[in-house]
Phi, psi and omega in degrees: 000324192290299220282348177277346166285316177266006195253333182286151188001178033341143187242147143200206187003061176259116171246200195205167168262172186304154175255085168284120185323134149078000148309171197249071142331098187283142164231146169246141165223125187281159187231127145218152166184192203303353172232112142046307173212153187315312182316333176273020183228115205256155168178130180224142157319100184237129129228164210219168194208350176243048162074016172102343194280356158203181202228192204187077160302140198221125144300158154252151185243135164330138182267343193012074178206145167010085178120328195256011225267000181213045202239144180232137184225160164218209188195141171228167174257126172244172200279182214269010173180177176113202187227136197250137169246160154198180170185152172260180196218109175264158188227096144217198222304323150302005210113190201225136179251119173213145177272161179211179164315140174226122221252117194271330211233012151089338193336140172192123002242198223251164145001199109264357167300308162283017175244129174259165178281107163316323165207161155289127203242117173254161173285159150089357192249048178269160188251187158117304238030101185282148178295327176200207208244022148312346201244334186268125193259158174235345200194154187210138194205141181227151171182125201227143171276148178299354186261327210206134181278120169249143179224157198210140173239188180205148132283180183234054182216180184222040186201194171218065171306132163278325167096178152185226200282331190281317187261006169097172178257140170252144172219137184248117158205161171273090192261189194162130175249165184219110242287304182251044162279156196288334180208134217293342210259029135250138154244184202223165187195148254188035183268145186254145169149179163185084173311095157063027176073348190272271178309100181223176201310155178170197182229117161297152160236130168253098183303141190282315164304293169279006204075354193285139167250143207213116149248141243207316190234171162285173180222176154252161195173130191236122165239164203191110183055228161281026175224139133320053198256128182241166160205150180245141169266160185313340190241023141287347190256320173291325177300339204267133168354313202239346171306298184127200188277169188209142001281162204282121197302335177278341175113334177218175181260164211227139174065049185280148182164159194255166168202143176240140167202163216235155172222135193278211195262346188241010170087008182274179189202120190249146163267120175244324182246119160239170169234187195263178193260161177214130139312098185247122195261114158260043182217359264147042167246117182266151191242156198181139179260162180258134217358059171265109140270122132263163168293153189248153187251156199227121174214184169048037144249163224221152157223131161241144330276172172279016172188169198155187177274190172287331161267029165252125182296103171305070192258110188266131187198146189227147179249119150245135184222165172248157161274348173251012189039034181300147184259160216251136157275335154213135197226081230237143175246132167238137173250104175069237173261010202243171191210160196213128194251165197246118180275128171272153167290348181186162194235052163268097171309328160319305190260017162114068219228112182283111186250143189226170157216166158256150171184159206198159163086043184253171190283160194250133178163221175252157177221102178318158161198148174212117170285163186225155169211149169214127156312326187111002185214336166272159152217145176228134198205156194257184217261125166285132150280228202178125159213170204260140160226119192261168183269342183300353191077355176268102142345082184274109184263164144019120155042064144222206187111231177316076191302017168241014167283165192184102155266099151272126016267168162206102035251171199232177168202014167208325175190134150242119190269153201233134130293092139258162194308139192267059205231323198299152165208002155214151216235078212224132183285145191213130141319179173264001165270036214346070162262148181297149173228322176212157191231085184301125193245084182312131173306151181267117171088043177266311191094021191200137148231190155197161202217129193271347203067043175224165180256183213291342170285000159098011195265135184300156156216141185352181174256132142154126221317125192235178204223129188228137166205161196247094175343311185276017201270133199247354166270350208000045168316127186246170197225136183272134149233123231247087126016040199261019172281116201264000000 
């Protein structure tokens, strides 16, 4: 049971782009599990535009790309205004990972609008020999409130016999473990049924070890045809010992699945019906207004190094983060007139997600740069900068040349002071387009200047990468410095 419980799906980062009216909204969710590669992995898509009362299912497709590698996204159109809910569903060979509705008003009982599926359930596979076909399940649904855990079965009957001492006892239940509890060897259960007057409907906790069953609450519970619906509250499951922390910190409940079996007269107990296992993330049903935005910020960018050959690996990077944890829809680097995309290290858009590229083989001279990043409804983009390409096949890096140069701090934002040869007597500042803006005069045989960040009229000039070389120098080596007043 453990290892087939951790071996099905995993959800995580699941966003979306800003919801600009009457726009097209991408969502992305990472799927992981036991296997390698996406294909052997499925994920689909519920969003609802009425407040939850139905819901429009989409697959999702892999992204396969540089940064994405286990990421699956599709897209929708959403309308010009309301609050859009959705949530996913991952799938493979061991089961299904999912997220769900969320029954804000207690309803009960509740819809299947407000419930999610847990697994695929066939008719007809029940074992055993079951008395009948009240024990063969077709369908299993969770679903939860800030008050209450909901679970639901379906059969392949058009009743829920309890059964008794001649035809044997039936028990129906909804089970679940909870992930970061101190210890794995209780699961929890929803069960219906009523074995000797004893085991009767309630909420259980089952030691994995001894087998032992115990029940602690009361439940609510409906049956109506073939269908089955309980609920427990939540802080009976939280109140109990052995449950674990609440709210649950991974987020979700583990080895969620239905069952059915029966017990004779002499206490024994057969399995007749099981369902496949599931991860049920009940913390993580995402929401959205249609064009409540913020802007997302582009911040910390770089080139290593600033300068080099024409063979030299260039490495560019930038931090983006949102405060809505909107996913950037475009996330773009320009050199000049040509652009290049940049892979992130990880897609928690909250906190901040440094996307980079490497690129080499550019022409020697000066080269502009800038990032771009759009939310879908924002756009953002950073002060352009600038690095060097010399034709010589020699590398001119940073603060080298004259081994007694030196710019402290670098970058600066209020004066940055220079150690240069004190031979030096004149000093001169350069843009990255490299026109002079200042022309510095070192006391003679000092070896020391500083520079204010202003041009020769005394006027600030922008943040961004300035180039100081000393004219009378016949190598005419430049030394970078950075600007960071915005």
């Amino acid at each position: 049971t453990s290892v087939l419980a951790w071996s099905s799906p995993k959800l995580s980062n699941v966003v979306n782009s800003a919801p600009a009216p009457n726009s097209r909204v991408l969502v992305h969710a990472d799927v992981t599990g036991p296997y390698p590669y996406l294909d052997m992995m499925s994920a689909r898509l519920f969003f609802s535009t009425n407040n939850q009362a139905s819901w429009t299912e989409l697959p999702m497709t892999a992204v396969n790309q540089p940064g994405y590698d286990s990421t699956f996204q599709t897209g929708f159109t959403i309308p010009g205004s309301g609050n859009i809910y959705y949530y996913i569903r991952a799938k493979d060979t061991f089961g299904y990972a999912t997220q769900s509705p969320y029954n804000a008003a207690n309803t009960w009982p509740p819809g299947y609008n407000l419930l999610a599926e847990l697994a695929d359930e066939p008719s007809g596979d029940a074992i055993n020999n079951p008395d009948g076909p009240w024990l063969d399940l077709t369908g299993v649904w969770m679903g939860y409130s800030g008050n209450y855990l909901y679970a639901r079965l379906t059969n392949n009957h058009n009743s829920w016999p309890v059964g008794n001492i001649v035809t044997d006892w039936y028990m129906y239940s909804v089970g679940f473990r909870n992930p970061d509890a101190p210890q794995d060897t209780f699961a929890f259960a929803l069960g219906y049924g009523n074995v000797l007057g004893q085991l009767t409907p309630g909420l259980y906790v089952i030691n994995g070890y001894t087998e032992e069953i115990e029940r602690f609450a009361d439940i609510d519970y409906q049956t109506v045809g073939n269908t089955l619906t309980m609920r427990c509250l939540i802080s009976d499951l939280v109140n109990h010992p052995k449950f674990g922390p609440w709210p649950i910190p991974s987020g979700l409940l583990r080895a969620g699945r239905g069952d059915t079996r029966s017990v004779n007269w002499l206490s024994q107990v057969t399995l007749h019906d099981t369902t496949n296992q599931c991860r049920f993330y009940l913390d993580r049903t995402p929401r959205f207004t249609v064009n409540q935005n913020q802007s997302p910020l582009l911040y910390e960018e770089r080139v290593v190094p600033e300068s080099g050959t024409p063979e030299t690996d260039f490495w560019f990077s930038v931090r983006y983060s949102d405060p809505d944890s909107n996913l950037p829809l475009t996330h773009t680097l320009f050199i000049g007139h040509d652009t290049f995309s940049l892979k992130p290290n990880h897609h928690r858009y909250w906190a901040g997600v440094l996307f980079n590229c490497t690129e080499s083989g550019f022409s020697p001279g000066w080269h502009r740069f800038y990032f771009l990043a759009d939310d879908g409804m924002a756009q953002v983009a950073t002060v352009p900068d600038s690095f060097y390409v010399t034709g010589t096949g020699v590398a001119t890096t940073p603060e080298t040349g004259l081994p007694d140069f030196r710019a402290t701090p670098n970058p600066f934002t209020g004066q940055v002071s220079f150690n240069i040869s004190r031979h030096c007597q004149t000093f001169e500042i350069s843009n990255s387009c490299g026109q002079l803006v200042r022309t510095l005069n070192p006391a003679r045989g000092s070896g020391r200047t500083s520079w204010d960040g202003r041009d020769s009229k005394g006027r600030p000039l922008p943040a961004g990468v300035y180039f100081c070389h000393d004219p009378t120098n016949p190598t005419r080596q430049l030394r970078v410095v950075k600007l960071a007043r915005w």
